[in-house]
Backbone as a chain_set.jsonl record, in Angstrom:
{"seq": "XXXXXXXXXXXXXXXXXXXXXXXXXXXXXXXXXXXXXXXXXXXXXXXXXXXXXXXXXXXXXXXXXXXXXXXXXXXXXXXXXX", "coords": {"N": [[8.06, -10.08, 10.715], [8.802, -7.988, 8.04], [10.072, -4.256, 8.506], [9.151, -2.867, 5.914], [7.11, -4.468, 5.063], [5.309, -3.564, 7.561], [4.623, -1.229, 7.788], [3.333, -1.142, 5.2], [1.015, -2.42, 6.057], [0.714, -1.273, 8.085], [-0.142, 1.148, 6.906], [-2.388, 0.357, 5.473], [-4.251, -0.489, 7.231], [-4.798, 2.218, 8.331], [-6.082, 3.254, 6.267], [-8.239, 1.556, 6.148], [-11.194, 1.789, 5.569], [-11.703, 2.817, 3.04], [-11.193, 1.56, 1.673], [-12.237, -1.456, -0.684], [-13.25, -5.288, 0.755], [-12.114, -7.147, -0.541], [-9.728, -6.157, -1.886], [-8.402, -5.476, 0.666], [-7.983, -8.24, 1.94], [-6.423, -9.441, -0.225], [-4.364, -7.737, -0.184], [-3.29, -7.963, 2.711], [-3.286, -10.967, 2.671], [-0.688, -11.539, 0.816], [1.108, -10.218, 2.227], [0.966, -11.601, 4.352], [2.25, -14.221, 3.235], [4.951, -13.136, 2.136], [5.288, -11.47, 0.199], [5.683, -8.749, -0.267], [6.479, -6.714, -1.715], [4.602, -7.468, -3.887], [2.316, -6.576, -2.797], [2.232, -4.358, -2.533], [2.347, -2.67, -4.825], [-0.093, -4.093, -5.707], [-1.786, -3.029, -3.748], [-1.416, -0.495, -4.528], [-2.231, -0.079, -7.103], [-4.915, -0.986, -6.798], [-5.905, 1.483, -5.116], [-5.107, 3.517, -7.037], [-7.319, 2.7, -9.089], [-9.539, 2.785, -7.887], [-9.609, 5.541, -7.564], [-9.059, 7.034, -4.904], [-7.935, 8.878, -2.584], [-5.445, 9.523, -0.4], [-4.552, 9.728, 2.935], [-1.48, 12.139, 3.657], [0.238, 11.085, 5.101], [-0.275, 8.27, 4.379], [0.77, 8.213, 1.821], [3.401, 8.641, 2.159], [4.239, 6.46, 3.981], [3.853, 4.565, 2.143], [5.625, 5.07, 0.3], [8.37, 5.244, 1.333], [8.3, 2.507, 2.147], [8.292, 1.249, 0.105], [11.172, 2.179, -1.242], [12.407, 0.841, 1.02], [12.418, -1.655, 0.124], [13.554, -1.44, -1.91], [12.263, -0.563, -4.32], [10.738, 0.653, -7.716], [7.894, 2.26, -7.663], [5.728, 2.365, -10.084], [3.017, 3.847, -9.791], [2.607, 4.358, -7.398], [3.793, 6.662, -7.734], [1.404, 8.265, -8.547], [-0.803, 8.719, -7.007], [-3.192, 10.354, -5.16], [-2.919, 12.563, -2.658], [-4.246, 13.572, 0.201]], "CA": [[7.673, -9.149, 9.658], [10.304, -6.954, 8.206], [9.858, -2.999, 8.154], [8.638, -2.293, 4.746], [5.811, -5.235, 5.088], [4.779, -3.317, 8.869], [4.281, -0.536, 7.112], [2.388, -1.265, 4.283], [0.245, -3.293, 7.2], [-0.319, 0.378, 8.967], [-1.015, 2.186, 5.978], [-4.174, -0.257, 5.012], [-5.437, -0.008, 8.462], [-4.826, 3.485, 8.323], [-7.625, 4.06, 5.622], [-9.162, 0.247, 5.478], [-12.677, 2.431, 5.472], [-11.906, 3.404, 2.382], [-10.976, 0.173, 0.23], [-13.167, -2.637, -0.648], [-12.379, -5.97, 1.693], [-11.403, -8.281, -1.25], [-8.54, -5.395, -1.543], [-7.601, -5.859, 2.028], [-7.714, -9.681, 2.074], [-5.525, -9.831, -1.121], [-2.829, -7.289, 0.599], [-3.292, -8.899, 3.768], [-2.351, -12.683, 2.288], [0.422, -11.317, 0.052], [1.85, -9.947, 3.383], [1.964, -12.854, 5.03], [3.196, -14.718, 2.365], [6.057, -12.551, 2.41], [5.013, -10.788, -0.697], [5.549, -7.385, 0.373], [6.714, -5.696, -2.62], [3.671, -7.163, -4.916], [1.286, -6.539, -1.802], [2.417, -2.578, -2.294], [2.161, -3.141, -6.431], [-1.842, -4.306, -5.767], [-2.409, -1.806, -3.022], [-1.33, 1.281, -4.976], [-3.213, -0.308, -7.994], [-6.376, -0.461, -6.415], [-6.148, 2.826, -4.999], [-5.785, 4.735, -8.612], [-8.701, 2.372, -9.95], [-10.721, 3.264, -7.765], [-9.295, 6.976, -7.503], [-8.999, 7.026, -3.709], [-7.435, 9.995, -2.31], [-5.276, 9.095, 0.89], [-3.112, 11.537, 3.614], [0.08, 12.349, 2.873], [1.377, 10.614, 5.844], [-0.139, 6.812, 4.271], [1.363, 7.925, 1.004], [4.644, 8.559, 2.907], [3.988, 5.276, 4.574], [4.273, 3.409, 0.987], [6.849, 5.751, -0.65], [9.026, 4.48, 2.757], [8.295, 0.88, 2.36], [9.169, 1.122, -1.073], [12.612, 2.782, -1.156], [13.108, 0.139, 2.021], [12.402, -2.804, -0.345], [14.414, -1.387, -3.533], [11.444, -0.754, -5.43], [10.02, 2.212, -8.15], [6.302, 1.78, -8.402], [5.01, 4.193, -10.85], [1.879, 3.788, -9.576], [2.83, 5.321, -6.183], [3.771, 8.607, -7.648], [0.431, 8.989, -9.102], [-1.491, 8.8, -5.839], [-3.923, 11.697, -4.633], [-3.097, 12.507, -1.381], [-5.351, 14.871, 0.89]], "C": [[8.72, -8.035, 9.602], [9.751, -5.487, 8.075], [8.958, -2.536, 7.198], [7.325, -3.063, 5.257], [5.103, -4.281, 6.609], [4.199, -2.246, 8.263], [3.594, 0.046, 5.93], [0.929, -1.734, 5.056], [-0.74, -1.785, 7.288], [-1.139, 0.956, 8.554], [-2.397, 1.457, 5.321], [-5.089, -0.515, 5.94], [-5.788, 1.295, 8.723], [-6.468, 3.685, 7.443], [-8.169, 2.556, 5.059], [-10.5, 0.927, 5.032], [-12.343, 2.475, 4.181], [-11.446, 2.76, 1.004], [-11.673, -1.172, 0.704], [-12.455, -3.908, 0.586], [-11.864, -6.813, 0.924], [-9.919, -7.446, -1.392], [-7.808, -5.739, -0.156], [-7.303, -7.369, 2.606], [-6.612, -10.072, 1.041], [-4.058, -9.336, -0.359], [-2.596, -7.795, 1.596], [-2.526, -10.47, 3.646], [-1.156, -12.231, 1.502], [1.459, -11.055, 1.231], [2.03, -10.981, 4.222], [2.038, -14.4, 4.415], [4.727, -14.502, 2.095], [6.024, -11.968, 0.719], [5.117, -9.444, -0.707], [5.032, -6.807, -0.787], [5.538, -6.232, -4.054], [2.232, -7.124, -3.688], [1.002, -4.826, -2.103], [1.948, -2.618, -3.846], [0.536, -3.064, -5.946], [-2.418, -3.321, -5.147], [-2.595, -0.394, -3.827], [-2.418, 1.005, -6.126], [-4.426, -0.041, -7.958], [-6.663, 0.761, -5.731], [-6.406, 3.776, -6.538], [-6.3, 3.9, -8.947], [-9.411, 2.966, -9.149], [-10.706, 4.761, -7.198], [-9.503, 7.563, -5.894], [-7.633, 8.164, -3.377], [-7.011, 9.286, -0.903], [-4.284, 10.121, 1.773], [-2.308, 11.105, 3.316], [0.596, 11.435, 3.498], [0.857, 9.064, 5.385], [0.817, 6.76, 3.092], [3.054, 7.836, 1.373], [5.32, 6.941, 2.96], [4.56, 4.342, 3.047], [5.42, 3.392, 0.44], [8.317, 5.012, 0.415], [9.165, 3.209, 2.549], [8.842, 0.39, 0.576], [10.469, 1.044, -1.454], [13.282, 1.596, 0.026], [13.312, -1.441, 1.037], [13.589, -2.596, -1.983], [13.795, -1.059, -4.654], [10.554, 0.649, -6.256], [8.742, 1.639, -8.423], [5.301, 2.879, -9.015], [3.698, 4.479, -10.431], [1.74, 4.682, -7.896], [3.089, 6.287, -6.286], [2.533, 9.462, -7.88], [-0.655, 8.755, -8.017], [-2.114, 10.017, -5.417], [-3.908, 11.29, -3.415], [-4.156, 13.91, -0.68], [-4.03, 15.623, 1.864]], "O": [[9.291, -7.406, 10.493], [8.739, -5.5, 7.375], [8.009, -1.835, 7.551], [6.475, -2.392, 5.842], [3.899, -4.533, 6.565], [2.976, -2.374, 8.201], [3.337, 1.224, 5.678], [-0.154, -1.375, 4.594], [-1.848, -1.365, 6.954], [-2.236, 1.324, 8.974], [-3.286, 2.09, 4.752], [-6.293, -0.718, 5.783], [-6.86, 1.599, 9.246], [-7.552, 4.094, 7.858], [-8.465, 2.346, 3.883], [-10.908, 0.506, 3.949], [-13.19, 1.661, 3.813], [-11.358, 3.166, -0.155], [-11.725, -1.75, 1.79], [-11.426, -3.655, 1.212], [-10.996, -7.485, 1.481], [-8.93, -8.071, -1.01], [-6.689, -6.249, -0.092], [-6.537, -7.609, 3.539], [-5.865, -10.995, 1.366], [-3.077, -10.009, -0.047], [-1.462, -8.273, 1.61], [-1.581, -10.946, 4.276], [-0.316, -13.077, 1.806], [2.553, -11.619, 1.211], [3.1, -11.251, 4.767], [1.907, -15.457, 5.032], [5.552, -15.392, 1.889], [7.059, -12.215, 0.099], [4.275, -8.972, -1.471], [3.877, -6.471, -1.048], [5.546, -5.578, -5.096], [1.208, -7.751, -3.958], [-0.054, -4.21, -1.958], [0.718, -2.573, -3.861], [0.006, -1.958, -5.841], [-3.362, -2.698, -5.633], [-3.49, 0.451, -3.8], [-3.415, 1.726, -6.168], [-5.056, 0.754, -8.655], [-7.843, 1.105, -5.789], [-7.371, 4.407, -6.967], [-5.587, 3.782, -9.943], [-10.09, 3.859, -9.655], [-11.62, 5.175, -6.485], [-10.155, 8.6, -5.774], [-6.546, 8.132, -3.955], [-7.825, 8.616, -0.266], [-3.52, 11.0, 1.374], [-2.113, 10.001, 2.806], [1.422, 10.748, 2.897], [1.55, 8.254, 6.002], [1.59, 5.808, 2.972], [3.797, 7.004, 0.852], [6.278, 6.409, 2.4], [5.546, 3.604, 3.026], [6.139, 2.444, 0.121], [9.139, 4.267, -0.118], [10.272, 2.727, 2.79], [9.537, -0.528, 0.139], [10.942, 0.019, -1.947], [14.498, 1.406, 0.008], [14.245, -2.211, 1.263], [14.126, -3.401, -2.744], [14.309, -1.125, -5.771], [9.889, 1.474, -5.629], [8.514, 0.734, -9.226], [4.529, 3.756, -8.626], [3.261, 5.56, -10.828], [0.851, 5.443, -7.514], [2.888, 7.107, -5.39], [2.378, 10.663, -7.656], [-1.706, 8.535, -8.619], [-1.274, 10.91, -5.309], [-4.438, 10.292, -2.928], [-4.583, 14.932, -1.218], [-4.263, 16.608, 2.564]]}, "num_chains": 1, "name": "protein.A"}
């Protein structure tokens, strides 16, 4: 598992409490598929649907795994962090 994917990993154990489990089974198989960068795409998605507020340091965590993969996900800027 390369960097970015470990890190997307952390940050959905970080606040699993706080997303459904069909969310965490989808990011979960995309990740080890080797899907990273539409694993981060679905994750951030289902965070602003369901308007989930997360700490700074998971949004970090994505913004990180992003920039490591090459990727702008508009959906990661619009994130409420606590």
């Amino acid at each position: 598992m390369d960097d970015a994917e470990e890190m997307i990993d952390e940050a959905l154990e970080e606040i699993s409490d706080c997303v459904d489990e069909s969310t965490k089974a989808i990011v979960k198989e995309l990740l080890a598929c080797g899907e990273a960068g539409v694993a981060l795409e679905v994750f951030c998605s289902q965070l602003l649907e369901f308007d989930i507020a997360i700490p700074s340091r998971v949004k970090e965590l994505l913004e990180v795994a992003a920039r490591k993969m090459g990727l702008e996900i508009e959906e990661l800027r619009s994130l409420k962090s606590t």
